[in-house]
Residue frames as a rotation matrix with the C-alpha (Angstrom) as fourth column:
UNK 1
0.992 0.008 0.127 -9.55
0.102 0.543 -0.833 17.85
-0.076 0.840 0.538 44.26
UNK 2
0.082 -0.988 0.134 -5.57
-0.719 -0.152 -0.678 19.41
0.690 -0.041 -0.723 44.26
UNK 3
-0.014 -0.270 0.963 -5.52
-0.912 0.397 0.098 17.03
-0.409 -0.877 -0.252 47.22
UNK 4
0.842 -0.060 0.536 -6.09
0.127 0.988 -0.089 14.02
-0.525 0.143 0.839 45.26
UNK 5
-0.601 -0.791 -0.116 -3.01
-0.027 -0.126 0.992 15.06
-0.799 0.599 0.054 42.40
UNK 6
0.074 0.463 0.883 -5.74
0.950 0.237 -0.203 15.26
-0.304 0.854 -0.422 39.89
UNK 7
0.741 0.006 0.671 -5.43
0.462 -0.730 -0.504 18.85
0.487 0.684 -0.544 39.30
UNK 8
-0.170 -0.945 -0.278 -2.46
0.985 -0.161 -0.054 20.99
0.007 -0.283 0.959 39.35
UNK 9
0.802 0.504 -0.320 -2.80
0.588 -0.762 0.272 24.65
-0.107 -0.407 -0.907 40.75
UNK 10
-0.253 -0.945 0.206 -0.58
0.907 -0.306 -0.290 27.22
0.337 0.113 0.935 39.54
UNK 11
0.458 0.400 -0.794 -0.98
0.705 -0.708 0.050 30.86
-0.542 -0.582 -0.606 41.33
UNK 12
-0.470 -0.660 0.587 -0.30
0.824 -0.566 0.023 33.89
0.317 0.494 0.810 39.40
UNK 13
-0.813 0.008 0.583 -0.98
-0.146 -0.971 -0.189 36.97
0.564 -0.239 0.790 41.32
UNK 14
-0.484 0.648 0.589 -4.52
-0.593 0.252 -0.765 36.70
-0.644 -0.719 0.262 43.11
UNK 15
0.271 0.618 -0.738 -5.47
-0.956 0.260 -0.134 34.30
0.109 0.742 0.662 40.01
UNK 16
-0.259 -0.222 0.940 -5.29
-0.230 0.959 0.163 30.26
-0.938 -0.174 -0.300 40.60
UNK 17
-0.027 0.202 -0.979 -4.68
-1.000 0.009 0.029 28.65
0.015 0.979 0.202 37.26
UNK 18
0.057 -0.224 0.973 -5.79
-0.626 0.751 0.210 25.31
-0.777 -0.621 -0.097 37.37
UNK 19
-0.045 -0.062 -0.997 -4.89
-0.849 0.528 0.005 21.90
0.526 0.847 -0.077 35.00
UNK 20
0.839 0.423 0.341 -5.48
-0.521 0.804 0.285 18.51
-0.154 -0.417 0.896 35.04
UNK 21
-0.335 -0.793 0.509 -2.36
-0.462 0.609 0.645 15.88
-0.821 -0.020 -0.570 36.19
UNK 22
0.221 0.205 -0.954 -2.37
-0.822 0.565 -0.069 13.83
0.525 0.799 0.293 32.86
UNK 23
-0.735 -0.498 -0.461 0.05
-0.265 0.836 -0.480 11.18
0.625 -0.230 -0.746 34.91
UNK 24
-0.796 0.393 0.460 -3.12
-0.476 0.061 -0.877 11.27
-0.373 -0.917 0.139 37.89
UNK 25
0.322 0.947 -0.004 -6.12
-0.584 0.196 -0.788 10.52
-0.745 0.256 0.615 35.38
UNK 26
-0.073 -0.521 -0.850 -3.93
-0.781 0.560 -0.276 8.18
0.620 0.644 -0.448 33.60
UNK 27
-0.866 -0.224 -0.446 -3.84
0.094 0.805 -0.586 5.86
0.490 -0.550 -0.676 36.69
UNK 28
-0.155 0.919 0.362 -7.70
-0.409 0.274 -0.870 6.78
-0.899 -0.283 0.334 37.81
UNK 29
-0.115 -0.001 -0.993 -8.04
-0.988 0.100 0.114 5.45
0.099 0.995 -0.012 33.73
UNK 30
-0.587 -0.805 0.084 -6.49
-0.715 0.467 -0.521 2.50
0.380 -0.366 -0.849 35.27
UNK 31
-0.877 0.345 0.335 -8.19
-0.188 0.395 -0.899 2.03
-0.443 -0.851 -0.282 37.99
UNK 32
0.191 0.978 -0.089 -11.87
-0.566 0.036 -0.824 2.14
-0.802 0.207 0.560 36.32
UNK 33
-0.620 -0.320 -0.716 -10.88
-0.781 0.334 0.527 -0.81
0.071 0.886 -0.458 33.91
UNK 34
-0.972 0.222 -0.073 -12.92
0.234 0.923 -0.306 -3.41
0.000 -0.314 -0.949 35.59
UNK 35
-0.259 0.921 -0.291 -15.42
0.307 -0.207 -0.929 -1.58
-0.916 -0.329 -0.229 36.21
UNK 36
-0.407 0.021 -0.913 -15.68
-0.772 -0.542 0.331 -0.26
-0.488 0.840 0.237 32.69
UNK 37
-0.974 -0.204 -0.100 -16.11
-0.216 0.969 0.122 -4.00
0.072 0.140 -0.987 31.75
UNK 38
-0.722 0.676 -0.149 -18.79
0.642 0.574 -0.508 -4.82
-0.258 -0.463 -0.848 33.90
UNK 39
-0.349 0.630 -0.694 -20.61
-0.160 -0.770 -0.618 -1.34
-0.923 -0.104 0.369 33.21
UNK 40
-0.517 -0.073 -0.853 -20.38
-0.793 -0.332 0.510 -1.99
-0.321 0.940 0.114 29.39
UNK 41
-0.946 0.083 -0.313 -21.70
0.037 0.988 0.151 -5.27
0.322 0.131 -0.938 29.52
UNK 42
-0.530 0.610 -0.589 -24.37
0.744 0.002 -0.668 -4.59
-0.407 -0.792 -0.455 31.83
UNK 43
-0.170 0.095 -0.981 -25.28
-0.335 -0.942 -0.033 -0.99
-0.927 0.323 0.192 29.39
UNK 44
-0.888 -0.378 -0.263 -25.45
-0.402 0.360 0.842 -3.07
-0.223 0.853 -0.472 26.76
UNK 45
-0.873 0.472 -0.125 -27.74
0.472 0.752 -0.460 -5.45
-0.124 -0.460 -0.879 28.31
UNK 46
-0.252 0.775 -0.580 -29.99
0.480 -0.421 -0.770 -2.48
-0.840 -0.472 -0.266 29.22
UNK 47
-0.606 0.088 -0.790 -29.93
-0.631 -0.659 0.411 -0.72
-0.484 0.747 0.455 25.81
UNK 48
-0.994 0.108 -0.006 -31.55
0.101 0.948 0.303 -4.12
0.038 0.301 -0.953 24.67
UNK 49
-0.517 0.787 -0.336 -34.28
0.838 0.388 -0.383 -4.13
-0.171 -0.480 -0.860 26.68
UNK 50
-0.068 0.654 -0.754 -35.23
0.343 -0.694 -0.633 -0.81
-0.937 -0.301 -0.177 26.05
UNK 51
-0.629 -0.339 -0.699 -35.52
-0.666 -0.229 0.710 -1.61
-0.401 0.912 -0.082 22.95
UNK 52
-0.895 0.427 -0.128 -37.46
0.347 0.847 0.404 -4.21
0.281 0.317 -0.906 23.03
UNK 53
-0.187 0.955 -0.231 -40.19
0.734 -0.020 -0.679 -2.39
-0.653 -0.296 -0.697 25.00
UNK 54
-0.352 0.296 -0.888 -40.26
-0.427 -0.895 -0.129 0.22
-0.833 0.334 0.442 22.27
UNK 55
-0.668 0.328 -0.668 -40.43
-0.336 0.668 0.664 -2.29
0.664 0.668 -0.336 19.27
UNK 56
-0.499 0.786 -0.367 -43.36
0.860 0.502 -0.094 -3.99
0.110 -0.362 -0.926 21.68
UNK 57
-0.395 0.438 -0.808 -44.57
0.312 -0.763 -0.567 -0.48
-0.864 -0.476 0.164 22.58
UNK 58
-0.617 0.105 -0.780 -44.82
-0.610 -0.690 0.389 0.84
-0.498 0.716 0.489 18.89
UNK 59
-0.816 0.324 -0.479 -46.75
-0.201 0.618 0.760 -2.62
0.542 0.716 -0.439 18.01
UNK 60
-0.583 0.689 -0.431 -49.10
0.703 0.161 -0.693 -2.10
-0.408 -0.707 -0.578 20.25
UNK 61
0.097 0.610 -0.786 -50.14
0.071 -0.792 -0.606 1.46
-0.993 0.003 -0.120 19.57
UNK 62
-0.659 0.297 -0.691 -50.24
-0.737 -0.438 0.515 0.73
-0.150 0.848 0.508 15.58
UNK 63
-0.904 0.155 -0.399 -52.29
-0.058 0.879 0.472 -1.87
0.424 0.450 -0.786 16.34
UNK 64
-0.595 0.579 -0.558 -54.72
0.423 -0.365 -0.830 0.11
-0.684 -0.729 -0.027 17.68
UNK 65
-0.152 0.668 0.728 -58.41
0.945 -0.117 0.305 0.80
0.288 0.735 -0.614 15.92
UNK 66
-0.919 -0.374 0.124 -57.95
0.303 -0.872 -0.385 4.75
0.252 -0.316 0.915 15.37
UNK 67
-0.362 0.590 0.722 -61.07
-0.186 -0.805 0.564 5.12
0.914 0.069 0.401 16.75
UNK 68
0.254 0.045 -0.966 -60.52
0.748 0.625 0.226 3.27
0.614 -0.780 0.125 20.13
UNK 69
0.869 0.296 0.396 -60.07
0.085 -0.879 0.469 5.02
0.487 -0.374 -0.789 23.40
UNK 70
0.372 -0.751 -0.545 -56.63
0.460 -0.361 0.811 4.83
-0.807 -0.552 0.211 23.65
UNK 71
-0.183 -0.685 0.705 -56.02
0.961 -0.277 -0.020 6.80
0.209 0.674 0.709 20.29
């Protein structure tokens, strides 16, 4: 990771303090705009749907006769 510039390594005696480059994860930030986009959109999509099978799931099983063999 010190190899990418994402984290900055500071040595103090046999101790390695490390920190994160703000300017490095400012421009990986960057980079992952598009993809942020497409991920949010697409996450969205899916939060939907699993919803829907729970609203379809939860009308199923109260529409069940409570003495049926799936209660």
């Amino acid at each position: 990771m010190a190899e990418s510039g994402l984290l900055i390594v500071e040595t103090q005696g046999r101790q390695r303090i490390y920190a994160i480059n703000p300017d490095a994860l400012a421009a990986v930030d960057t980079w992952l705009v598009p993809y942020r986009a497409f991920w949010d959109q697409h996450l969205d999509a899916l939060e939907t749907e699993v919803a829907r099978g729970r609203r379809h799931t939860d009308r199923l099983s109260s529409n069940r006769h409570p003495f049926s063999k799936g209660a």
